[in-house]
N, CA, C and O atoms as a MOPAC input file, in Angstrom:
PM7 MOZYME 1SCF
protein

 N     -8.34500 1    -1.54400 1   -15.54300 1
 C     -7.25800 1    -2.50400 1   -15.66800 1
 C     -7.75500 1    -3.66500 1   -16.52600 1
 O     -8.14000 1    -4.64000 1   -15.88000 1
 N     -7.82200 1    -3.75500 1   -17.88600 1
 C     -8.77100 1    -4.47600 1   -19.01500 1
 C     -6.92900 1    -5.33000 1   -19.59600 1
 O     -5.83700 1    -4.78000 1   -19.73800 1
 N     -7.31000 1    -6.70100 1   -19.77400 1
 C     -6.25100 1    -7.10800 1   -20.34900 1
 C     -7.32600 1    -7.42900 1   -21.99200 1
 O     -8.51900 1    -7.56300 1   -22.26300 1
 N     -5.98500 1    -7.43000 1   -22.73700 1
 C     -6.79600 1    -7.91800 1   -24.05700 1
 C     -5.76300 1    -8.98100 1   -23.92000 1
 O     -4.58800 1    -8.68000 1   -23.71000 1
 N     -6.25100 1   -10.49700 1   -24.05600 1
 C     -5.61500 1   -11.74500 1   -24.14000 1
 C     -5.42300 1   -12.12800 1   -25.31200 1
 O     -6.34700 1   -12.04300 1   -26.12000 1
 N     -4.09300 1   -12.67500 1   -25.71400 1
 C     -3.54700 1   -12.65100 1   -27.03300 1
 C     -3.90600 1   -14.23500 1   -27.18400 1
 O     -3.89500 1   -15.03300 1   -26.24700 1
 N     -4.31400 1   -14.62300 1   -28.91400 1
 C     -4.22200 1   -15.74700 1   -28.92100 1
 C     -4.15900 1   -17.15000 1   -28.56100 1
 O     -4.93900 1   -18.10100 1   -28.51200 1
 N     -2.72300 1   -16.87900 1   -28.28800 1
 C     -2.20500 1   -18.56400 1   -27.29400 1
 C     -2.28000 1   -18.05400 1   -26.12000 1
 O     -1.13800 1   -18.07300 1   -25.66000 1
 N     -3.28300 1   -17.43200 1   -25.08900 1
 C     -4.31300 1   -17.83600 1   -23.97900 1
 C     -5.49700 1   -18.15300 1   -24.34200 1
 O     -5.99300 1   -17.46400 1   -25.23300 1
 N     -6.17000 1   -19.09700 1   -23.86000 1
 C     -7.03700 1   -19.52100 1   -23.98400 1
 C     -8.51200 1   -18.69000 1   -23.55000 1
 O     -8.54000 1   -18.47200 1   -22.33800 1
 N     -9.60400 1   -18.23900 1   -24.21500 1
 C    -10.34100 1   -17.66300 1   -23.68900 1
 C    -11.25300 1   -17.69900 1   -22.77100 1
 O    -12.08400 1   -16.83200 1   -22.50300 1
 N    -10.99700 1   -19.26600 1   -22.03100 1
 C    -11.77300 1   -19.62300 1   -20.62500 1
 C    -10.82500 1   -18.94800 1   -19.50700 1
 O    -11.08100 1   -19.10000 1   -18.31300 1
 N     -9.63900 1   -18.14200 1   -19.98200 1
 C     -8.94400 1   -17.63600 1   -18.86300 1
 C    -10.16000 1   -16.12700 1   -18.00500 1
 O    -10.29300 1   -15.96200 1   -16.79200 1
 N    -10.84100 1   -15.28100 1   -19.12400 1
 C    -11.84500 1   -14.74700 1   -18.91300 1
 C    -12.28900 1   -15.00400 1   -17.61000 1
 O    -12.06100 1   -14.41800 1   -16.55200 1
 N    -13.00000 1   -16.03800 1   -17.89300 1
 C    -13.85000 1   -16.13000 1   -16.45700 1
 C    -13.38700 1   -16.20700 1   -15.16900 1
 O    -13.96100 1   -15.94500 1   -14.11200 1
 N    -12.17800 1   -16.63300 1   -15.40700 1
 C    -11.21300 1   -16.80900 1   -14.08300 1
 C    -10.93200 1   -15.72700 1   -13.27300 1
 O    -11.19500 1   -15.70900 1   -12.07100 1
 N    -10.31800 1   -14.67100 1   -13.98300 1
 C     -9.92500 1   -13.17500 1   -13.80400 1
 C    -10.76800 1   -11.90400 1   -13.79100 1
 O    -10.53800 1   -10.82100 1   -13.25300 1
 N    -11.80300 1   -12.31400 1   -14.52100 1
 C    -13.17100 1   -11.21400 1   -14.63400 1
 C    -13.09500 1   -10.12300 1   -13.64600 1
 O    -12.95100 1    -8.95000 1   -13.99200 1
 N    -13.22400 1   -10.62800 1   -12.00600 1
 C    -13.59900 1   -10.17600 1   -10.60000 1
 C    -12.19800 1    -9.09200 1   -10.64200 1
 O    -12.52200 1    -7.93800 1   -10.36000 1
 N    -10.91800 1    -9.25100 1   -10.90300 1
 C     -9.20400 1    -8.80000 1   -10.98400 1
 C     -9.26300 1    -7.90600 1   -11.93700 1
 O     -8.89500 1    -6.78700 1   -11.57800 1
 N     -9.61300 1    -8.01000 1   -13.07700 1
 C     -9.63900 1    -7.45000 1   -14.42500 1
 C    -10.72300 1    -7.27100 1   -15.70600 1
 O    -10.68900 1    -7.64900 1   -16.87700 1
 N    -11.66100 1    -6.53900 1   -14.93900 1
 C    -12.72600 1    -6.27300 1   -15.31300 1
 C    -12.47900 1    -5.41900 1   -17.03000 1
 O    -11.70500 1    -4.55200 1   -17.43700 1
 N    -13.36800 1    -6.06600 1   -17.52800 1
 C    -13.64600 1    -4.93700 1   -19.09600 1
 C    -12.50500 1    -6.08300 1   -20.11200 1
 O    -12.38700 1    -5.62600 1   -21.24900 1
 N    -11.75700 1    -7.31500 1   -19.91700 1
 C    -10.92800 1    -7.95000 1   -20.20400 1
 C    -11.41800 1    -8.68600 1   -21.25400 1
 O    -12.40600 1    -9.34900 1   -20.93900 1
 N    -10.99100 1    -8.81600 1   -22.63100 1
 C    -11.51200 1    -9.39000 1   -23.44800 1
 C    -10.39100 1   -10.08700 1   -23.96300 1
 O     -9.25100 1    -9.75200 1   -23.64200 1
 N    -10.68500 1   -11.30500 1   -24.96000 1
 C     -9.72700 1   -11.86700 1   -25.47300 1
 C     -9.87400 1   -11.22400 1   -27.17500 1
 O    -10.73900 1   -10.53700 1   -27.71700 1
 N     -8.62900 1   -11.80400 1   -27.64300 1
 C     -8.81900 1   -11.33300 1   -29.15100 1
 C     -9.60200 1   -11.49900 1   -30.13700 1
 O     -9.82100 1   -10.68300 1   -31.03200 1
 N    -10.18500 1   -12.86700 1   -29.97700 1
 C    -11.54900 1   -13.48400 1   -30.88300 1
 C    -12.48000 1   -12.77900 1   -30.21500 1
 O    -13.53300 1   -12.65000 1   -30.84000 1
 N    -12.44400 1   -12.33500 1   -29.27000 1
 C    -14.34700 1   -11.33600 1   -28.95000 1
 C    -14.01400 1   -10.40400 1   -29.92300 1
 O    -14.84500 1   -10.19100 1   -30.80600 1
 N    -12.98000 1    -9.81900 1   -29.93200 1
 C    -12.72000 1    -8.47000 1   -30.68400 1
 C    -12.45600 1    -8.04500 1   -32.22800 1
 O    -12.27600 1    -6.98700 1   -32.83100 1
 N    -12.54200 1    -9.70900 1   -32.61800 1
 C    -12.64700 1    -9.77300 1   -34.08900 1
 C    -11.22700 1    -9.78600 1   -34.84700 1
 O    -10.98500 1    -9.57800 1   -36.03600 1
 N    -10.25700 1   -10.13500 1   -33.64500 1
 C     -8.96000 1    -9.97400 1   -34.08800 1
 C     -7.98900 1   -11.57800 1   -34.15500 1
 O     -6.76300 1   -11.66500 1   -34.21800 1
 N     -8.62400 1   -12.30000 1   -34.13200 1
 C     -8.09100 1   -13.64500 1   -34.48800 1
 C     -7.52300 1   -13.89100 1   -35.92400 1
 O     -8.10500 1   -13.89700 1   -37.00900 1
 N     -6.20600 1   -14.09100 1   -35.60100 1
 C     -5.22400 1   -14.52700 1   -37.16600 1
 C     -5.20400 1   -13.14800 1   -37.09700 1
 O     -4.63300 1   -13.32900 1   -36.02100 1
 N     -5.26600 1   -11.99200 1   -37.18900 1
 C     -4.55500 1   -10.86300 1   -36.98000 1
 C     -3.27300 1   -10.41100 1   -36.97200 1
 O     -2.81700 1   -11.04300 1   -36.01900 1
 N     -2.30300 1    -9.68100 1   -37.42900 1
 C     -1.29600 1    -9.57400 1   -37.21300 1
 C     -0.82100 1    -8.58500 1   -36.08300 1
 O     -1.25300 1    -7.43300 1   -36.03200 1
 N     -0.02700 1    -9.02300 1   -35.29600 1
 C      0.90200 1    -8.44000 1   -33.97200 1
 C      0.64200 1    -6.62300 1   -34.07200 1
 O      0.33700 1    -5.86900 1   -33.14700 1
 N      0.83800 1    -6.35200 1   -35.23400 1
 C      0.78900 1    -4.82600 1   -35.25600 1
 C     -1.13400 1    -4.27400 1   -35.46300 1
 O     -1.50300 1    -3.10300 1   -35.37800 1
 N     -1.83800 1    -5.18300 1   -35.67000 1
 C     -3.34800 1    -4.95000 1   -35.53300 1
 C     -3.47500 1    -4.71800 1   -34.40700 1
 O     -3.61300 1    -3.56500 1   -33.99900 1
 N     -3.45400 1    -6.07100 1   -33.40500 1
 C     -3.78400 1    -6.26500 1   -32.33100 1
 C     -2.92200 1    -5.00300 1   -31.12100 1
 O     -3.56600 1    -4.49900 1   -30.20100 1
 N     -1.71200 1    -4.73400 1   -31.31900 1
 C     -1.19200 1    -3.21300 1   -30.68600 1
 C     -1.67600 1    -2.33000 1   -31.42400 1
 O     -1.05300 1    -1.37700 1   -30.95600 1
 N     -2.24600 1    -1.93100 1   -32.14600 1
 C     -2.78300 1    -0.92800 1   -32.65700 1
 C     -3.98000 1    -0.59000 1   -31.83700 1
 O     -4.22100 1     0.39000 1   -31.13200 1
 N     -4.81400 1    -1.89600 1   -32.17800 1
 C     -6.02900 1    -2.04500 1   -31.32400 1
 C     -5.85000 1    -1.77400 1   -29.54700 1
 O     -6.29900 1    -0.81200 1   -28.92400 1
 N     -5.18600 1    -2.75100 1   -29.08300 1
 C     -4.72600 1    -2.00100 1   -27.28600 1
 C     -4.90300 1    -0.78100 1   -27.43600 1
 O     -5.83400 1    -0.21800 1   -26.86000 1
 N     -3.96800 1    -0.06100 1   -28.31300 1
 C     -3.48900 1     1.13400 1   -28.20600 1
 C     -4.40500 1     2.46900 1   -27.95600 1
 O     -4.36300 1     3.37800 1   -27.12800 1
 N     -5.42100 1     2.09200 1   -29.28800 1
 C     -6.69300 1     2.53200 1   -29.20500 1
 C     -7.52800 1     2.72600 1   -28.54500 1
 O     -8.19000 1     3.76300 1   -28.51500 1
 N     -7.71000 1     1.48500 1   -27.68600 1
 C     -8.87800 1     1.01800 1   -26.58300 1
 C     -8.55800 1     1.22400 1   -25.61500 1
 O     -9.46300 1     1.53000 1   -24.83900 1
 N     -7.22000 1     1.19600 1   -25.08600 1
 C     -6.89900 1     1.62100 1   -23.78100 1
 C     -6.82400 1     0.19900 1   -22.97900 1
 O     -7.20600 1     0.05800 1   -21.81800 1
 N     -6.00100 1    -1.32100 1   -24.19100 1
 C     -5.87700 1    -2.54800 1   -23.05500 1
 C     -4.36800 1    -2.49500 1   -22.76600 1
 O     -3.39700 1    -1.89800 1   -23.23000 1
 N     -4.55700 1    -3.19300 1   -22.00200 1
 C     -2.90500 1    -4.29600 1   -21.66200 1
 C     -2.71200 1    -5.02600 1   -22.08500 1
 O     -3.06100 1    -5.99000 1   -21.40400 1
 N     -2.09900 1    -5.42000 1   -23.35600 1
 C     -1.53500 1    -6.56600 1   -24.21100 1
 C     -1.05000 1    -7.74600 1   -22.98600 1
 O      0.04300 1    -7.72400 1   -22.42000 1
 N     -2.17400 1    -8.78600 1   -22.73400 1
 C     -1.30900 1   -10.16900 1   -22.04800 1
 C     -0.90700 1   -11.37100 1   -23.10900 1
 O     -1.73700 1   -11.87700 1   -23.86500 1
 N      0.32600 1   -11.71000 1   -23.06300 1
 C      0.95100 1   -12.93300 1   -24.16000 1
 C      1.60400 1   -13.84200 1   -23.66600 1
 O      1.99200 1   -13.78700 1   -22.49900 1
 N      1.76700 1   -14.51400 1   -24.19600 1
 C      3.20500 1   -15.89000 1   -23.59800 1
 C      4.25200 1   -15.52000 1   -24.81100 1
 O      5.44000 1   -15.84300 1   -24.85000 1
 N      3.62200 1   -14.86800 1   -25.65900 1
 C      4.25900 1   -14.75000 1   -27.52600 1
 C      5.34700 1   -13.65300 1   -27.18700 1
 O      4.97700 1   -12.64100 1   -26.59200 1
 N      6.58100 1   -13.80100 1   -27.51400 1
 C      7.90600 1   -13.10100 1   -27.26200 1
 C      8.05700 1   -12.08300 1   -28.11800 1
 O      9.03000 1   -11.35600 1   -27.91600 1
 N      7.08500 1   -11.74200 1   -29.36800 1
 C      6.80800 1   -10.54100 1   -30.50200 1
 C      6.27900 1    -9.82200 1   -29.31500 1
 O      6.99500 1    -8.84600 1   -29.09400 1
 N      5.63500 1    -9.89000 1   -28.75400 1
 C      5.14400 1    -8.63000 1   -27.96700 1
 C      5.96000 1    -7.93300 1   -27.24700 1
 O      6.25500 1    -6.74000 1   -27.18100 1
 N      6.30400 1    -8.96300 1   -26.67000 1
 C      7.65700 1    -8.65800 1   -25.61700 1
 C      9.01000 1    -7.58800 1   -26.91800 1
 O      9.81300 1    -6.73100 1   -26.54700 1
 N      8.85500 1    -7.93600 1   -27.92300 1
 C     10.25400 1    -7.33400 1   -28.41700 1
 C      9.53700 1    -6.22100 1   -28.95300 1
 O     10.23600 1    -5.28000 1   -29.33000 1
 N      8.12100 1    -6.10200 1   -29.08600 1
 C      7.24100 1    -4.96600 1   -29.50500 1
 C      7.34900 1    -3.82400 1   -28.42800 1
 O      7.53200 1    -2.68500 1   -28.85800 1
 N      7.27800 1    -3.96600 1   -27.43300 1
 C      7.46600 1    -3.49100 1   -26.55700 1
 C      8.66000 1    -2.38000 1   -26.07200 1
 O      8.50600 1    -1.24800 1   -25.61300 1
 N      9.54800 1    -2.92000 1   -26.26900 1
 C     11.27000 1    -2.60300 1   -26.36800 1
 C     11.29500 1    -2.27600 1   -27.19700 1
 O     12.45200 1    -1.92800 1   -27.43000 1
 N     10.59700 1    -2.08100 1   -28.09700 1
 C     10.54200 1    -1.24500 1   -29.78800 1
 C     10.17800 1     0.28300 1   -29.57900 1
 O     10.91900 1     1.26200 1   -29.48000 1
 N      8.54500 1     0.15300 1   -29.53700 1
 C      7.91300 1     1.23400 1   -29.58500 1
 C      7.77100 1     1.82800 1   -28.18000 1
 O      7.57700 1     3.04100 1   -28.10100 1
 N      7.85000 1     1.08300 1   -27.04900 1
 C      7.19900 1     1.39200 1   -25.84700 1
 C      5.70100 1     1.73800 1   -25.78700 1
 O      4.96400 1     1.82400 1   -26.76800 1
 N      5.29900 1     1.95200 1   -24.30900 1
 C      3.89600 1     2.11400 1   -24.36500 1
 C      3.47500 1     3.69200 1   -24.75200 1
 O      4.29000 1     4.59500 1   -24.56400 1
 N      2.19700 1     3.94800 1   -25.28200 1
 C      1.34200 1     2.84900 1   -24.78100 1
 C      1.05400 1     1.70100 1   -26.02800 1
 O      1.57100 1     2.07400 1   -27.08200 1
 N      0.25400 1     0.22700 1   -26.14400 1
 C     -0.00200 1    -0.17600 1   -24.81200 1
 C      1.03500 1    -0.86800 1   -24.22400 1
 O      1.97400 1    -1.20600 1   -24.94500 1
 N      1.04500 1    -1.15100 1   -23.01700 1
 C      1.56600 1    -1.74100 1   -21.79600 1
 C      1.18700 1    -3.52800 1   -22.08700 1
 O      0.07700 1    -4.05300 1   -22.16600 1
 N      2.59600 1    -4.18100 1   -22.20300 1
 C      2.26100 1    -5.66300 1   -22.64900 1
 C      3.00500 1    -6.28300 1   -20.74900 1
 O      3.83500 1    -5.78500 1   -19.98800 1
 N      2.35500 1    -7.23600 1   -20.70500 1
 C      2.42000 1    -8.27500 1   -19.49100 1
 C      3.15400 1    -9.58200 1   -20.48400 1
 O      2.45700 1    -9.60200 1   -21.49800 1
 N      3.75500 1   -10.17500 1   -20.55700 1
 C      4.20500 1   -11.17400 1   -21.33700 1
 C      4.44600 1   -12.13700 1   -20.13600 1
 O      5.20000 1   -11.87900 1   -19.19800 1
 N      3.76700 1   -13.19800 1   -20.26700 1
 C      3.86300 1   -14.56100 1   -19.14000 1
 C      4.63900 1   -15.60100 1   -19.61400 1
 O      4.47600 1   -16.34000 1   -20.58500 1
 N      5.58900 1   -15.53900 1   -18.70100 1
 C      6.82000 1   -16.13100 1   -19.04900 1
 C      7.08400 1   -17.26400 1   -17.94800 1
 O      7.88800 1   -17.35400 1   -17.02000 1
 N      5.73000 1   -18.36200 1   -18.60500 1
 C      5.02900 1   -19.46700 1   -17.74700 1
 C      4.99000 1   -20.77400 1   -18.76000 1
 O      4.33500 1   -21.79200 1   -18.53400 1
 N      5.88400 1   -20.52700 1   -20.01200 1
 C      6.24300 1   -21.78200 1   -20.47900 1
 C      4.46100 1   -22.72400 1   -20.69900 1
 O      3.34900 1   -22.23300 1   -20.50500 1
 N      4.72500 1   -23.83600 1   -21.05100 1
 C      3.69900 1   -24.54500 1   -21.74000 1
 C      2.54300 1   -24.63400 1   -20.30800 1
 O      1.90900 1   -25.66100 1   -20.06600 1
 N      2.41000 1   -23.03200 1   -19.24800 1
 C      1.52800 1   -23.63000 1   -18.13200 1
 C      0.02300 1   -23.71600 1   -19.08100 1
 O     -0.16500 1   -23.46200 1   -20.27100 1
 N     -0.84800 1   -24.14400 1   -18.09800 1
 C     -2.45300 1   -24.29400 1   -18.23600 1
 C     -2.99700 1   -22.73400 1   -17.93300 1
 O     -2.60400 1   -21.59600 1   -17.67500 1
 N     -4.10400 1   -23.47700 1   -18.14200 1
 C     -5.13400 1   -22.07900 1   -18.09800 1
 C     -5.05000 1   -21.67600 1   -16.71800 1
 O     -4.73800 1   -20.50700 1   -16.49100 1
 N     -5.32000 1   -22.59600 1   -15.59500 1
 C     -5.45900 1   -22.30400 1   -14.64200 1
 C     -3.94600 1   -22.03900 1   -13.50400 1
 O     -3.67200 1   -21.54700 1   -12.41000 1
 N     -3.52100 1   -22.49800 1   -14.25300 1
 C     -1.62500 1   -22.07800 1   -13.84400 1
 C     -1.86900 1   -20.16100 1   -14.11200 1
 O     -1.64000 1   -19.44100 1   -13.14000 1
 N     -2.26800 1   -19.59100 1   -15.27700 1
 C     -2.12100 1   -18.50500 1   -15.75400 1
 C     -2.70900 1   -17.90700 1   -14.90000 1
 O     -2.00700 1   -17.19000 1   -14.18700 1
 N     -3.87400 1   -17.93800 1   -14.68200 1
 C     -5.20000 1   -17.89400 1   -14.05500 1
 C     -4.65900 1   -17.40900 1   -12.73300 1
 O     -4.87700 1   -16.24100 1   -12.41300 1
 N     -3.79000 1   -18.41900 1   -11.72800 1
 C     -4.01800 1   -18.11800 1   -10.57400 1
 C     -2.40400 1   -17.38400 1   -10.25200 1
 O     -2.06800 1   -17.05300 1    -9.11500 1
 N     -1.50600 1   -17.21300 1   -11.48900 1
 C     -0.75200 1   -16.38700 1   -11.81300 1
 C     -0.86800 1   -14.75300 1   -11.54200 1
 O     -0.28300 1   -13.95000 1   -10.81500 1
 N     -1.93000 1   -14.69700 1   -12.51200 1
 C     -2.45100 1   -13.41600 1   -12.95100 1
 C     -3.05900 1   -12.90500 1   -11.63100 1
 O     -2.58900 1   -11.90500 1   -11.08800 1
 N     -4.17300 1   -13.62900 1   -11.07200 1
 C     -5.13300 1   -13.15900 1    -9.27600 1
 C     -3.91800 1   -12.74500 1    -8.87900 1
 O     -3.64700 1   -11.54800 1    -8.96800 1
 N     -2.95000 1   -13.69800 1    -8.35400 1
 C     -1.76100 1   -13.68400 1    -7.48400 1
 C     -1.16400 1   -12.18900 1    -7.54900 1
 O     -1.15000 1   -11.38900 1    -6.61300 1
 N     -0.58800 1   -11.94600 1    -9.07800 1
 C     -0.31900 1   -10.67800 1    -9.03400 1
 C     -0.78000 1    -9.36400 1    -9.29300 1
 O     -0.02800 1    -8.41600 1    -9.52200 1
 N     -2.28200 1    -9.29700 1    -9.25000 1
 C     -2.73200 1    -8.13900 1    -9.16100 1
 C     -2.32800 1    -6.79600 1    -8.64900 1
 O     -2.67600 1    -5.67700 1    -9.02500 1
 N     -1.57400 1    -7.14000 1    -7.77500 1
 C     -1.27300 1    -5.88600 1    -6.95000 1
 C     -0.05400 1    -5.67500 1    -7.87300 1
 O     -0.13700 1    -4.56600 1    -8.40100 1
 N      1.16200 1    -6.42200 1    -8.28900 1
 C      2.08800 1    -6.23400 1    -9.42600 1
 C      2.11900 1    -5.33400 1   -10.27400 1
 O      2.82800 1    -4.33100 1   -10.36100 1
 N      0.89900 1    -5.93900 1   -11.23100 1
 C      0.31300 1    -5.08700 1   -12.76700 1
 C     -0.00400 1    -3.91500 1   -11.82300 1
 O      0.82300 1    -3.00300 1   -11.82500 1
 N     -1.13900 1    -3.78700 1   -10.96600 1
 C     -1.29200 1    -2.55800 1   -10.26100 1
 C     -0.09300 1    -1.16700 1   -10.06500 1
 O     -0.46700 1    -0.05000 1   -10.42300 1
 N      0.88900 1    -1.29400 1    -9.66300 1
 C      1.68200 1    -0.74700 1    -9.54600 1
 C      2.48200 1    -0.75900 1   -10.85300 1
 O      3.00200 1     0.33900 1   -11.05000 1
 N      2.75000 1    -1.69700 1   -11.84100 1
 C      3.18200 1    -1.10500 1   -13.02600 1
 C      2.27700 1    -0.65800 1   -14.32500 1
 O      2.61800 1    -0.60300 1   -15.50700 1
 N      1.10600 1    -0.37900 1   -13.76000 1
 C      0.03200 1     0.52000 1   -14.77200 1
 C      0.23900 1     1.93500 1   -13.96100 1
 O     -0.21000 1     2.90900 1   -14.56500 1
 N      0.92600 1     2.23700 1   -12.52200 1
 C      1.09800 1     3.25200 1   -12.05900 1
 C      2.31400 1     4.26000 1   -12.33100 1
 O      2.64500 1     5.33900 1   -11.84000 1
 N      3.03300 1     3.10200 1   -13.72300 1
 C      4.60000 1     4.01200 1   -13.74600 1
 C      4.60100 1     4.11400 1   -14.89800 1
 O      5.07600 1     3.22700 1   -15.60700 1
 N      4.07500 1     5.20900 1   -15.38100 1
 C      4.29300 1     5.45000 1   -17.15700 1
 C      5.09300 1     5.39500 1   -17.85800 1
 O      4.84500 1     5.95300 1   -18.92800 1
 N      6.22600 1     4.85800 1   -17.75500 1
 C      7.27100 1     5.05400 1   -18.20800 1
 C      7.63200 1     3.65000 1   -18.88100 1
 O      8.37700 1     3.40700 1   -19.83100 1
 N      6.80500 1     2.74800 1   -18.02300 1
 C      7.27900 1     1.02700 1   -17.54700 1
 C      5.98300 1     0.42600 1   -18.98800 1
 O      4.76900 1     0.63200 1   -19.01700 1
 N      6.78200 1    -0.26700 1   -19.92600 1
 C      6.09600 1    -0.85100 1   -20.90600 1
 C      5.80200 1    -2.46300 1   -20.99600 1
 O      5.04600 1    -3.01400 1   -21.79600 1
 N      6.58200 1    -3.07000 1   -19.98200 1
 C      6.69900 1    -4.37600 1   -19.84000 1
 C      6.90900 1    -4.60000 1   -18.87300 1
 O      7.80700 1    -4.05500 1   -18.23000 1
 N      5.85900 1    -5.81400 1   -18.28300 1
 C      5.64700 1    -6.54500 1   -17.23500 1
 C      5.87100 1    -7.76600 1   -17.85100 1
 O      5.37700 1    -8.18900 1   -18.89600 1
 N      7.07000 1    -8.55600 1   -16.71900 1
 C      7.32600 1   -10.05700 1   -17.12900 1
 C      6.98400 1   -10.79000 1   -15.46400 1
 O      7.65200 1   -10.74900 1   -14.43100 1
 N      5.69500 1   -11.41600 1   -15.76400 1
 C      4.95000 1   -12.53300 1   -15.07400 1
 C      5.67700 1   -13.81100 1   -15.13400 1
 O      5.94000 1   -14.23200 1   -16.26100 1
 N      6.04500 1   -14.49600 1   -14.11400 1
 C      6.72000 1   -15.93100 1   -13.96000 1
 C      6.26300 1   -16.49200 1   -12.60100 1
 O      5.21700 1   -16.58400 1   -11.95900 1
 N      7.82500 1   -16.89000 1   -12.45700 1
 C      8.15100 1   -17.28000 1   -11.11500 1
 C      7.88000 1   -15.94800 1   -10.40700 1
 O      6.74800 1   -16.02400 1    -9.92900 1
 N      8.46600 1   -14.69300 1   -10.12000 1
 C      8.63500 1   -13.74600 1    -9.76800 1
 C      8.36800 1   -12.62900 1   -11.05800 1
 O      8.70300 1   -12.60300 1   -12.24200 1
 N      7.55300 1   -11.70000 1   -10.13000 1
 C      7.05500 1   -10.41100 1   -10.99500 1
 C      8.40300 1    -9.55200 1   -11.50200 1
 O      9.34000 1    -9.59400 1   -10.70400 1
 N      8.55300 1    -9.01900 1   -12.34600 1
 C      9.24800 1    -7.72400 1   -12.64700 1
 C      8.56700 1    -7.05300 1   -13.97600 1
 O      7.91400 1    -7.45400 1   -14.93900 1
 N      9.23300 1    -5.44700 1   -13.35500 1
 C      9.10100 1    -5.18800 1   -14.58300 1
 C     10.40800 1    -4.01400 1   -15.40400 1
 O     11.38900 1    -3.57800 1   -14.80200 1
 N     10.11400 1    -3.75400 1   -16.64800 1
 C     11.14600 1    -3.73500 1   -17.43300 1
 C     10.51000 1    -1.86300 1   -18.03700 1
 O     11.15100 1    -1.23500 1   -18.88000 1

């Protein structure tokens, strides 16, 4: 359960989630910073991550192609790192169960989990 963290998360979110989401890298480890949207799903795609974003291209990437990969789009507005952070712990069991339904390409993280 490896998220690849897009951009506009910050990459101190890492350490937060490590223990939840092990193998989780952000996009600058991966050499994909300033990258374009279709690199970086290419790359998931490849590697076997979970696209996490706040960025609404993913989200419509998603509803495009479908998975794989499987995007989480956090739909948490201007929160902090640690807003995301204890977002993300919180719903582990969430993503859990929608990495269990192949079918399901989008997870929208907020107030309340769903997915799409």
């Amino acid at each position: 359960m490896k998220l690849l963290l897009d951009e506009n998360l910050s990459p101190r979110l890492l350490t937060r989630i490590r223990r939840f989401y092990p193998g989780s890298r952000h996009v600058e480890q991966v050499g994909l910073k300033g990258k374009s949207d279709r690199v970086i799903w290419e790359y998931a795609r490849q590697k076997d991550f979970i696209i996490a974003s706040k960025d609404n291209d993913f989200r419509q990437r998603s509803f495009l192609y479908g998975p794989p990969p499987k995007v989480i789009w956090l739909a948490v507005g201007n929160a902090g790192t640690e807003a995301i952070a204890t977002l993300l712990t919180e719903e582990v069991q969430t993503v859990r169960e929608f990495l269990a339904q192949p079918e399901e390409g989008l997870l929208i993280l907020g107030k309340s989990g769903s997915s799409v």
